[in-house]
C-alpha positions as CSV (number, residue, x, y, z in Angstrom):
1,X,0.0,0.0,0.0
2,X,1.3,3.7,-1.0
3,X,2.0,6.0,1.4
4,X,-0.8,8.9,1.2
5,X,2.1,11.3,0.2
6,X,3.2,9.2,-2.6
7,X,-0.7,8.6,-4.1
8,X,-1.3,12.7,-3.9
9,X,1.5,13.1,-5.6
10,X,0.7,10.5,-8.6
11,X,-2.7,12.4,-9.0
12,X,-2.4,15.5,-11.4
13,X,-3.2,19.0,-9.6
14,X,-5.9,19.2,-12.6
15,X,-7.5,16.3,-11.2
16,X,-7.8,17.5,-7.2
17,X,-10.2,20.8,-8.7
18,X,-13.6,19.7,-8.0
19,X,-15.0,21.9,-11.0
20,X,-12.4,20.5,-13.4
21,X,-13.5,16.7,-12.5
22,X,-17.7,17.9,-13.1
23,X,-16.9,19.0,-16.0
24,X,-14.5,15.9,-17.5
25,X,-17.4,13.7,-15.6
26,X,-20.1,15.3,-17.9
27,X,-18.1,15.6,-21.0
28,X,-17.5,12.0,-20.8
29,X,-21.2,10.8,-19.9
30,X,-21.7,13.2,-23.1
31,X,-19.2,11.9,-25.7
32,X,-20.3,8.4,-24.7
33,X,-24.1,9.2,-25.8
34,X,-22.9,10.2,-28.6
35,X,-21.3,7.0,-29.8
36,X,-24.2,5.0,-28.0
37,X,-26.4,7.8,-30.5
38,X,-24.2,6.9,-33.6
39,X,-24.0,3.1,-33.1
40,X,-27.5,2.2,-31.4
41,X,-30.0,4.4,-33.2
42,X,-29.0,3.0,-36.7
43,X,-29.1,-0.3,-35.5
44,X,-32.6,0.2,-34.0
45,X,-33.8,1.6,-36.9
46,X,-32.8,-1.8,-38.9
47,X,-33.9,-3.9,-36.5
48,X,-37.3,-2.7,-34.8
49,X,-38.3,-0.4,-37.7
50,X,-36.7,-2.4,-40.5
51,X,-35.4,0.7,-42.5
52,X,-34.2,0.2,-46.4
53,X,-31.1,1.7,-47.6
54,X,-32.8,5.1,-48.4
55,X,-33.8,5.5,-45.0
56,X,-30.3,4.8,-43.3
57,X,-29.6,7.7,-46.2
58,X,-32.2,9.8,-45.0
59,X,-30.9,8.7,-41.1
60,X,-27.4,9.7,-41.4
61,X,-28.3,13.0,-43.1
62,X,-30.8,14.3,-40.4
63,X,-27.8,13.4,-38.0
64,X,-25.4,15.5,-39.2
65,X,-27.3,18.5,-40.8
66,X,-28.1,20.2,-37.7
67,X,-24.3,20.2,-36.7
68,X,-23.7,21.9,-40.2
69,X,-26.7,24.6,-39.7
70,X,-26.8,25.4,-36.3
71,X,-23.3,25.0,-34.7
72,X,-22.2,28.7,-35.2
73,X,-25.1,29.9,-34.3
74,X,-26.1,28.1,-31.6
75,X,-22.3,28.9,-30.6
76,X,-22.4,31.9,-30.6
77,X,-25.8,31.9,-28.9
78,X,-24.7,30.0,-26.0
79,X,-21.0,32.2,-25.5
80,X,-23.5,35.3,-25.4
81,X,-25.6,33.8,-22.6
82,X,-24.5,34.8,-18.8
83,X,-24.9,30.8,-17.5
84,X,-22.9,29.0,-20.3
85,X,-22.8,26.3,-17.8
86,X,-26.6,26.2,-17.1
87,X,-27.2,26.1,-21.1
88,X,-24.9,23.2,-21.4
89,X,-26.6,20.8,-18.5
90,X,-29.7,21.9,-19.9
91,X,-29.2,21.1,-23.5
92,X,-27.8,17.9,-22.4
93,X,-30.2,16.9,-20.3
94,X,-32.8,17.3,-23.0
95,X,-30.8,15.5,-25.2
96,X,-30.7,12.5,-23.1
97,X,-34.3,12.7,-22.4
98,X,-35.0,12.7,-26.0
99,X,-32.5,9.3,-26.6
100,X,-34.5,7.7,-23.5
101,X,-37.6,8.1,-25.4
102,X,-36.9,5.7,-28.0
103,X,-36.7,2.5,-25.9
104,X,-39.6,3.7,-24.1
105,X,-41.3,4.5,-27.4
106,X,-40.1,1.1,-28.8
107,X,-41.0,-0.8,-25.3
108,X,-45.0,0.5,-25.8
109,X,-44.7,0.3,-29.8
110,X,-45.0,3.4,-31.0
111,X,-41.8,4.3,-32.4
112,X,-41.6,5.6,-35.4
113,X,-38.6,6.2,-37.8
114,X,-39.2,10.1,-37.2
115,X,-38.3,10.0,-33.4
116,X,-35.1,8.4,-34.6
């Protein structure tokens, strides 16, 4: 077993800040959604709603337009907004409510391939 001396001293000083940690420990929940989002929502969408190849088409596109068309605005909404952190949980928190609609939606069937 370390000596308490040796394990402080093995932990980075970015690592004791309590706000530096929230924030790593909510950028991580988020990154993973996003590759649960990227992986599991095709893969529902061939499975449960047994999309053709035009529809994974149509899928991928509605994935990635909004980053093209509302990135620098939503940007540049978000910098001009007081509670930059308040905007962030709460835009997160939507987003996971809206991904933990689609079992629930596909658990009572009535998802459709335009909640995906």
């Amino acid at each position: 077993m370390m000596a308490s001396g040796r394990l402080s001293a093995a932990v980075p000083d970015l690592l004791r800040k309590r706000s530096f940690r929230r924030y790593w420990t909510g950028q991580s929940i988020s990154l993973a959604d996003d590759q649960i989002s990227q992986i599991a929502l095709p893969l529902v969408a061939i499975f449960a709603l047994h999309a053709d190849a035009a529809q994974m088409g149509w899928l991928a596109t509605a994935q990635l337009v909004p980053a093209l068309l509302l990135s620098l605005p939503a940007g540049a909404w978000a910098d001009s907004r007081a509670h930059r952190r308040r905007v962030m949980i709460a835009t997160d928190l939507a987003r996971a409510l809206l991904i933990a609609s689609v079992p629930i939606a596909y658990v009572l069937d009535a998802l459709t391939f335009t909640q995906l």
